[in-house]
C-alpha positions in Angstrom: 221.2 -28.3 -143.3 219.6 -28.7 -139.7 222.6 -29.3 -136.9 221.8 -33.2 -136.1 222.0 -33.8 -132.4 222.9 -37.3 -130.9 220.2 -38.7 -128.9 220.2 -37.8 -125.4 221.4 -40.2 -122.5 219.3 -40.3 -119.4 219.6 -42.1 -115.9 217.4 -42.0 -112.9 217.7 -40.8 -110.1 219.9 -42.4 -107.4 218.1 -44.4 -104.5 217.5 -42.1 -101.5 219.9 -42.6 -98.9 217.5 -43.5 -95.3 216.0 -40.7 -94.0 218.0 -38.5 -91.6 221.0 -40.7 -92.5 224.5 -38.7 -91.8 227.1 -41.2 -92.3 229.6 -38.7 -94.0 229.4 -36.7 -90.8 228.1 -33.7 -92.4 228.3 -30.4 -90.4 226.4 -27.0 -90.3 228.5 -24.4 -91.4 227.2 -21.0 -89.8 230.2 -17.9 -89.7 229.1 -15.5 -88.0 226.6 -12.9 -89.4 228.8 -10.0 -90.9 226.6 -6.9 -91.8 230.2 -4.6 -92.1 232.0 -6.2 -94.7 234.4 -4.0 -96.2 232.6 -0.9 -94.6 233.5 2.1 -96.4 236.8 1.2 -97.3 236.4 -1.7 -100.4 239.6 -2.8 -102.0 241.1 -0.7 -105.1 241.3 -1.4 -107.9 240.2 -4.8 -108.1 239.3 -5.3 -111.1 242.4 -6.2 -114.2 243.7 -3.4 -116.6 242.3 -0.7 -114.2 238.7 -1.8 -115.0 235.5 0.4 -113.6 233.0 -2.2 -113.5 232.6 -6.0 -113.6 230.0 -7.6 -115.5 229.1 -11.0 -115.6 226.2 -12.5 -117.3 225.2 -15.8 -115.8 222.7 -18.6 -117.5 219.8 -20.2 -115.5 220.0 -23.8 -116.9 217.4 -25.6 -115.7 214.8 -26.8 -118.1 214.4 -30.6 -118.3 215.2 -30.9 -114.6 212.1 -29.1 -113.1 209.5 -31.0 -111.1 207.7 -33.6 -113.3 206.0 -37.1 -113.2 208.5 -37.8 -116.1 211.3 -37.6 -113.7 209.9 -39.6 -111.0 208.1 -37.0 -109.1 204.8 -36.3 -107.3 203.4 -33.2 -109.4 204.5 -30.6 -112.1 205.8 -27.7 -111.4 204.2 -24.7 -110.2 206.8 -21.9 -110.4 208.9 -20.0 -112.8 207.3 -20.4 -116.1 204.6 -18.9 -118.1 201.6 -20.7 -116.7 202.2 -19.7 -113.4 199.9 -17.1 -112.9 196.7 -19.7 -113.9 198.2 -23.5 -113.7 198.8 -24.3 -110.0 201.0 -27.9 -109.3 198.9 -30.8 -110.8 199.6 -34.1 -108.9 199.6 -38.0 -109.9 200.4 -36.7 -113.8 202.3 -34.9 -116.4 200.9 -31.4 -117.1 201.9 -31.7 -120.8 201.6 -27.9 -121.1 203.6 -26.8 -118.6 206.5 -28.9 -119.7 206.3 -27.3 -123.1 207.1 -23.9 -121.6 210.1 -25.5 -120.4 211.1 -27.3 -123.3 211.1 -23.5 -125.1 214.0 -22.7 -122.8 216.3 -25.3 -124.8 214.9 -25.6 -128.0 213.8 -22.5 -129.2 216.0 -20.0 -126.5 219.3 -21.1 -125.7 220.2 -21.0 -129.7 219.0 -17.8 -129.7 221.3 -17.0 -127.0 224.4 -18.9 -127.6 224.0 -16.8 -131.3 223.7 -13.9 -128.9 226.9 -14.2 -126.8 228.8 -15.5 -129.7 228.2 -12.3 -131.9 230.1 -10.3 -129.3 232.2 -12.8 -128.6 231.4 -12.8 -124.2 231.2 -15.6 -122.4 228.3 -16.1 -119.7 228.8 -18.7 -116.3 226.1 -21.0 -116.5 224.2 -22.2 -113.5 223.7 -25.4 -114.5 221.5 -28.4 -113.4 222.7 -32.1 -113.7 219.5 -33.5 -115.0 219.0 -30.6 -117.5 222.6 -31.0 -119.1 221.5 -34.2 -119.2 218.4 -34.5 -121.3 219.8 -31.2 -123.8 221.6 -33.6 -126.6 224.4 -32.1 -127.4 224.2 -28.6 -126.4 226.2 -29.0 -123.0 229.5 -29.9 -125.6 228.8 -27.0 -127.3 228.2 -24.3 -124.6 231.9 -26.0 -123.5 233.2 -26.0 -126.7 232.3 -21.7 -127.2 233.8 -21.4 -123.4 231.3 -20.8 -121.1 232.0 -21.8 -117.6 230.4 -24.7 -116.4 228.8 -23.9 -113.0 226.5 -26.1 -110.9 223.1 -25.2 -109.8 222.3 -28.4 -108.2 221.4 -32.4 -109.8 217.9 -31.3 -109.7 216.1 -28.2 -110.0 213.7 -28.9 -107.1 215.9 -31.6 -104.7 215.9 -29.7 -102.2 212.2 -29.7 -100.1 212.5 -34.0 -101.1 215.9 -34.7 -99.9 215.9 -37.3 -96.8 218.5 -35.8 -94.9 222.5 -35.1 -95.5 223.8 -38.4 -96.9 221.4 -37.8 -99.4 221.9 -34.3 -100.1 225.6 -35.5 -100.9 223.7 -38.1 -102.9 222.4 -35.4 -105.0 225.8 -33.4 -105.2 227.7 -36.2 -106.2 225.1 -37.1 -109.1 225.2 -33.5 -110.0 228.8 -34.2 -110.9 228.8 -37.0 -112.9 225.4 -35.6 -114.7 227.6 -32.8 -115.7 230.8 -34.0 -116.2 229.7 -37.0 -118.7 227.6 -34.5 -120.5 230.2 -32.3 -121.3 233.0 -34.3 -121.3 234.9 -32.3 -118.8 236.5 -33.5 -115.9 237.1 -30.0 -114.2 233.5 -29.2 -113.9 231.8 -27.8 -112.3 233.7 -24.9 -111.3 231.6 -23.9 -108.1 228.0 -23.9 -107.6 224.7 -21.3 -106.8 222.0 -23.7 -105.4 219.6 -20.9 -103.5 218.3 -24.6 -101.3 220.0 -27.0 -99.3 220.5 -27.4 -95.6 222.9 -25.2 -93.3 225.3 -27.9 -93.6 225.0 -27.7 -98.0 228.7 -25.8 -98.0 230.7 -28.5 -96.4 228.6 -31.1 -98.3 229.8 -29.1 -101.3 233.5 -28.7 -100.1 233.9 -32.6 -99.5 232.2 -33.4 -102.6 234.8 -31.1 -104.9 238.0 -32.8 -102.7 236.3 -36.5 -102.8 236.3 -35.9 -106.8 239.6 -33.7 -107.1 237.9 -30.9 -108.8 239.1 -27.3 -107.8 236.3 -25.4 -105.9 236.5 -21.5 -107.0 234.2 -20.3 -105.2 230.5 -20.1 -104.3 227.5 -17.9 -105.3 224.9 -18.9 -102.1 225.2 -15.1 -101.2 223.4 -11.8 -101.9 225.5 -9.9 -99.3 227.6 -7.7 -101.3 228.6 -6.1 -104.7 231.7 -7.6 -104.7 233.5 -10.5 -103.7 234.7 -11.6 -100.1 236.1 -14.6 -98.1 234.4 -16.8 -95.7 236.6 -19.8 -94.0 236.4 -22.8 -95.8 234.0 -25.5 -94.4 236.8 -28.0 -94.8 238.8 -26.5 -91.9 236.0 -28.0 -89.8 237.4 -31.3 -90.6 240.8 -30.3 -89.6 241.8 -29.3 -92.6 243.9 -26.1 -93.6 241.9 -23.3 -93.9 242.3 -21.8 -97.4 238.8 -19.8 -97.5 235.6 -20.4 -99.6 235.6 -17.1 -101.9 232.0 -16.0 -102.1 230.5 -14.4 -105.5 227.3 -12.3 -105.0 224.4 -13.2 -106.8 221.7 -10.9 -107.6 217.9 -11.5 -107.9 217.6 -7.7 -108.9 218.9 -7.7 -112.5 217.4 -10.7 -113.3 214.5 -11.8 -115.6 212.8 -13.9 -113.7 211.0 -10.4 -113.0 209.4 -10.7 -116.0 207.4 -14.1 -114.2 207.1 -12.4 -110.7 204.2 -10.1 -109.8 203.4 -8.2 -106.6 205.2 -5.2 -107.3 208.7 -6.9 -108.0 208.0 -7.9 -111.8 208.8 -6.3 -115.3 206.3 -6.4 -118.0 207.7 -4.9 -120.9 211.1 -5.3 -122.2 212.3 -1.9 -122.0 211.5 -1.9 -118.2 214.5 -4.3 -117.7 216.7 -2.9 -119.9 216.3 0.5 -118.2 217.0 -1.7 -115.0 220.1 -2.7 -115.7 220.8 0.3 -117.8 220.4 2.3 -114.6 222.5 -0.7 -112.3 225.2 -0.5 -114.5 225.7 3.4 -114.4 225.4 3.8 -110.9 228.1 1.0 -110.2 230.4 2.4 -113.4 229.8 6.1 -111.9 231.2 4.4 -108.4 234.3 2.7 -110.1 235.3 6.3 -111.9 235.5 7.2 -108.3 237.6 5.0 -107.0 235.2 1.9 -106.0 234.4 -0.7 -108.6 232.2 -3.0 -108.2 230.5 -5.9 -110.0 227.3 -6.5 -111.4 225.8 -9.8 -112.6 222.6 -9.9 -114.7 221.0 -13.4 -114.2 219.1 -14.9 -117.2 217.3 -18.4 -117.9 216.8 -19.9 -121.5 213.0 -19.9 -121.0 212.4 -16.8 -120.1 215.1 -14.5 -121.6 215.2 -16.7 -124.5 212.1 -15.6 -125.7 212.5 -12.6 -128.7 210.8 -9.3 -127.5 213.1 -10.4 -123.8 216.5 -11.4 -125.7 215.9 -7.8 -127.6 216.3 -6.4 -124.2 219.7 -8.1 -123.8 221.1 -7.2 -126.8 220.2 -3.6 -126.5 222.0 -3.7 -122.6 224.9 -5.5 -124.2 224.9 -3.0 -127.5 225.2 -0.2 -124.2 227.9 -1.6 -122.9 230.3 -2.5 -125.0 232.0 0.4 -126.3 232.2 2.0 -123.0 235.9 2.0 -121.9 237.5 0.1 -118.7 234.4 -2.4 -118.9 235.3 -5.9 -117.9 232.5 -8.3 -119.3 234.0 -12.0 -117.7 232.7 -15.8 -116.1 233.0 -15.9 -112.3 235.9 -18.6 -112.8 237.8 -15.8 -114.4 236.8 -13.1 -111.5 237.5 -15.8 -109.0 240.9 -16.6 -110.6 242.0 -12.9 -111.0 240.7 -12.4 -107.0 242.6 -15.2 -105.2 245.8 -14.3 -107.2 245.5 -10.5 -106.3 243.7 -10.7 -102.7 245.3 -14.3 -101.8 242.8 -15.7 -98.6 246.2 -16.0 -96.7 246.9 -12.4 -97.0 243.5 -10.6 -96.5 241.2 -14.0 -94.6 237.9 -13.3 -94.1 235.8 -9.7 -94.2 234.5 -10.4 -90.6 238.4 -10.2 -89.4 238.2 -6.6 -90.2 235.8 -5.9 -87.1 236.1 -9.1 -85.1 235.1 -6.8 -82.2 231.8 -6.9 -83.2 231.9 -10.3 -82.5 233.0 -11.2 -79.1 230.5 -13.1 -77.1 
């Protein structure tokens, strides 16, 4: 018999806040530029059990929240889908089409996924938008349910070039929670957040939002500056509070299949191509942890585009590479972030830019 999902709840939008509003006293939070890091000398063995490499497979979730008249806005969307190449933005109405491509993502790719993962038994960290989880029936209970962390990639898809200013930016945040929270029934979600938008002063918005609501923030994945993870000062110390650091988890637009949608000399056509991507990633890094430096890799896929069959072969094959090889740890950020602050405590090692705060004296 056919799984039978409940029908899904939806709710609009929240009102805009007035333009340029900043009633929360929002601030922009700008460390300095560090382009050192950890130099030549990254930490040893970071990783638990003596592991060579970190992998961590993380889930675009986005479909259902993408720019559309059906959710109150101007146009479709123009980006990130199949029809990109030939269907530009159409405005004043619902390009029936390209919402189909989207509508893929959930109901043909995700299963195929979540069968996927579940037949090696991994767990991926999903980047999940409010709205989506929102309209999916009762798929966000059952990503929980099978363990996946619950990460936030924003209440909408495509807030950020329409948002009025910072009161509503937290607007959005705060929606983003209690889209998220209600659809999975968790009240320790989400864990942290990769938005790629948002104003300079998105991190503190974020901070406040995760202390207003009494959900731990584990870290934050706004960064492609590294292949490992590092310490910034948390955004909340610009309110006076203690500083206990905002841990920062690279992301990676390199091993990620949005290159099968992206041309110009930064896509993948065939599926092999990718694979022998991240084939090639993951033996450099796992050649570098034998050596003494491990590092992590994330590959980044989204249910529409990775979900499709010839693309999810691909995955399986990488995974099928991976998994026998020894000191391999396959984990969620929460897990990475948990195992960092316990073994590289912010109060012990701070941020990476107090290793060479010489370089920046005025």
């Amino acid at each position: 018999m056919p799984t039978t999902f409940a029908p899904y709840e939806t709710s609009p939008d929240s009102a805009p806040a007035p333009a340029g509003a900043n009633t929360g006293d929002f601030k922009e939070f700008l460390p300095p530029r560090d382009f050192v890091g950890y130099g030549t000398e990254p930490p040893k063995d970071p990783w638990p059990k003596g592991a060579k490499i970190a992998v961590c497979f993380v889930l675009n979730y986005e479909e259902g929240s993408e720019h559309t008249v059906w959710n109150g806005d101007s146009g479709s969307e123009p980006f990130l889908h199949e029809h990109h190449y030939h269907r530009q933005n159409v405005k004043g109405r619902r390009d029936i089409v390209v919402e189909s491509s989207f509508e893929y993502g959930v109901r043909a790719g995700l299963p195929r996924l979540i069968k996927l993962f579940r037949k090696f038994g991994w767990q991926f960290t999903l980047w999940a938008n409010g709205r989506a989880f929102e309209v999916s029936g009762d798929y966000p209970k059952i990503l929980a349910e099978d363990g996946h962390e619950i990460a936030c990639h924003g209440n909408r898809w495509t807030a950020g070039p329409t948002m009025t200013g910072y009161d509503d930016e937290a607007r959005h945040v705060r929606q983003g929670f209690k889209r998220l929270q209600k659809s999975t029934g968790l009240k320790d979600v989400p864990t942290a957040w990769f938005g790629g938008a948002g104003t300079m002063a998105h991190k503190h918005i974020r901070a406040r939002v995760h202390k207003e609501t009494g959900v731990p923030l584990l870290y934050c994945s706004d960064t492609y500056s590294d292949d490992i993870p590092y310490y910034l000062p948390s955004p909340l110390a610009m309110d006076g509070d203690k500083d206990e650091g905002l841990l920062m988890i690279p992301y990676s637009l390199t091993n990620n299949d949005h290159r099968f949608m992206v041309s110009q000399g930064a896509g993948t056509g065939a599926p092999n191509e990718w694979f022998e991507l991240l084939q090639a990633d993951f033996d450099y890094l796992y050649e570098e942890g034998k050596n003494g430096s491990p590092k992590m890799m994330t590959v980044a896929m989204h249910n529409r585009i990775l979900g499709k069959p010839a693309r999810s072969r691909a995955l399986k094959k990488f995974m099928e590479y991976i998994k026998d090889k020894p000191d391999v740890w396959v984990t969620t950020r929460a897990d990475m972030a948990h195992h960092w602050r316990e073994k590289f405590p912010y109060e012990k090692v701070g941020p990476t830019m107090n290793l060479h705060q010489d370089l920046y004296k005025a």
